[in-house]
C-alpha positions in Angstrom: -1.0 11.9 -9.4 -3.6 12.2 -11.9 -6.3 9.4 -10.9 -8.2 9.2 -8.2 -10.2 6.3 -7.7 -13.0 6.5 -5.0 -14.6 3.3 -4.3 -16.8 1.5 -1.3 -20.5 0.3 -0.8 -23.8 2.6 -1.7 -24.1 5.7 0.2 -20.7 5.8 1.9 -20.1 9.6 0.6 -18.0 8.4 -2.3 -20.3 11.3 -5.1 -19.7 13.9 -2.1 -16.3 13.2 -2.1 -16.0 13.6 -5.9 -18.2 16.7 -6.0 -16.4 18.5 -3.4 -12.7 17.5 -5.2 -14.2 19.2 -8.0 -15.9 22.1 -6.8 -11.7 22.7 -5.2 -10.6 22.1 -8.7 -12.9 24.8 -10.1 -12.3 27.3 -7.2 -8.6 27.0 -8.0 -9.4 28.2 -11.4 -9.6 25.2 -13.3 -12.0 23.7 -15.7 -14.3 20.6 -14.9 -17.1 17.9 -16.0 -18.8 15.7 -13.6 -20.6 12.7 -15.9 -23.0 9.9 -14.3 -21.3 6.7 -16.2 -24.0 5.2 -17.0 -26.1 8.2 -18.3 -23.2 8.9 -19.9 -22.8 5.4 -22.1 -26.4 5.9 -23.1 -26.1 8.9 -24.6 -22.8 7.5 -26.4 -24.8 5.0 -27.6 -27.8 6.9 -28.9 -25.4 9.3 -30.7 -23.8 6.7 -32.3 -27.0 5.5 -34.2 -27.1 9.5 -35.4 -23.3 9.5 -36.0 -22.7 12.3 -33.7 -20.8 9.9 -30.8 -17.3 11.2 -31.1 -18.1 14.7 -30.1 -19.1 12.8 -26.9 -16.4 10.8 -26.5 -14.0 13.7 -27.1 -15.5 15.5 -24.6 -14.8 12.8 -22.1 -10.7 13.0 -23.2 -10.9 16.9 -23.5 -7.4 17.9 -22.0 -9.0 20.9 -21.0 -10.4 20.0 -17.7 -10.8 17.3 -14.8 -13.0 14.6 -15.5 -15.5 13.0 -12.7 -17.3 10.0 -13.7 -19.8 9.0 -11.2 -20.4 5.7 -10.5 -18.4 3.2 -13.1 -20.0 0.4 -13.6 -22.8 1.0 -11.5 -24.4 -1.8 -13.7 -23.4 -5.2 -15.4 -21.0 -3.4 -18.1 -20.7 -5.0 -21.7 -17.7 -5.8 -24.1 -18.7 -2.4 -25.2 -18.5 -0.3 -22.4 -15.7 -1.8 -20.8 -13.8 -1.3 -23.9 -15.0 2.3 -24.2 -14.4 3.0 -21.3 -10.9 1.5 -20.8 -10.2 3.3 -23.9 -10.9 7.0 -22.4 -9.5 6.1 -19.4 -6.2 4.8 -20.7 -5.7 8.2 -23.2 -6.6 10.1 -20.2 -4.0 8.2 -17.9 -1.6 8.6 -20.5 -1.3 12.2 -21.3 -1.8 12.6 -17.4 -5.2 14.4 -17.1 -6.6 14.8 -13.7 -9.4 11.8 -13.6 -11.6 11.6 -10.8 -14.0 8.1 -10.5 -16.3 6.8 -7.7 -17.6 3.0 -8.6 -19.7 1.6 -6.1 -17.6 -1.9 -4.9 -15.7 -2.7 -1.5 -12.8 -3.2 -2.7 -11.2 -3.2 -5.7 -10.6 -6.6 -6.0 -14.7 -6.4 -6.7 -14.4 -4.1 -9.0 -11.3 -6.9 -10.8 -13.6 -9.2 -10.9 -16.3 -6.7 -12.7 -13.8 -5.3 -15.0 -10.5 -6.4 -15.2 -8.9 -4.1 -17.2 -10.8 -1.0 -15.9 -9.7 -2.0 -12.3 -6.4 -2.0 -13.4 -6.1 1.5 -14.7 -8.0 2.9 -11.6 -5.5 1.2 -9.4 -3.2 3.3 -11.0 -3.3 6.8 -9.2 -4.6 7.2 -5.4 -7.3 5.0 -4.5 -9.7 5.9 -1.3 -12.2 3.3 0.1 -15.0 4.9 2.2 -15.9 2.1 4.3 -19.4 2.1 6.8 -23.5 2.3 6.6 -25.5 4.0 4.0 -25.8 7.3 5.4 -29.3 7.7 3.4 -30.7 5.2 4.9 -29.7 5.9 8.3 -30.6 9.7 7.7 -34.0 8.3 7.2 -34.3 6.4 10.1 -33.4 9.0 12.2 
């Protein structure tokens, strides 16, 4: 499969998880880019005022490697985003280009109710929920 959705609450390992598929990914010989989401819409959005925005975007559909984004929708997204984002996700679904996404929900019916077409599409390939405590904050209690 091409997707892989990685969801569950804050500090569960889900960025780990992520990292270390890619990091396997790139030791294979492949190509990759690991994007915070949220970083990333900004910067869409501040190229947009300068008209550069769809070398971004492009980047984020780029057939050439596997994409992570980090934590989708790690904030209240808008009609913007969602659509943005449902937009790369669905031209990177269907060509089939390895996706890799961590969003920080418990399940992804909390991630349906956040975004419902987003959940949809990263419902598509192999999920993994990472259920238990934040392990920063029990690292620091201990």
């Amino acid at each position: 499969r091409h997707l892989c959705t990685i969801f569950g609450a804050v500090g569960t390992g889900k960025t780990h998880l992520a990292t270390a598929i890619l990091g396997e990914w790139l030791a294979a010989g492949g190509r990759g880019l690991w994007r915070e989401t949220s970083s990333t819409l900004e910067e869409i959005k501040w190229a947009m005022a300068g008209g550069s925005a769809e070398r971004l975007i492009q980047q984020l559909k780029s057939e050439r490697h596997l994409l992570v984004l980090d934590d989708l929708l790690s904030q209240q997204g808008t009609d913007w985003t969602e659509f943005l984002l449902s937009h790369v996700l669905r031209y990177r679904q269907g060509r089939h280009l390895p996706t890799v996404i961590t969003a920080n929900v418990t399940d992804l019916v909390d991630l349906d109710k956040l975004e419902p077409r987003l959940s949809s599409r990263c419902g598509a390939g192999i999920v993994i929920g990472l259920a238990g405590e934040d392990r920063r904050t029990a690292r620091g209690a201990g």
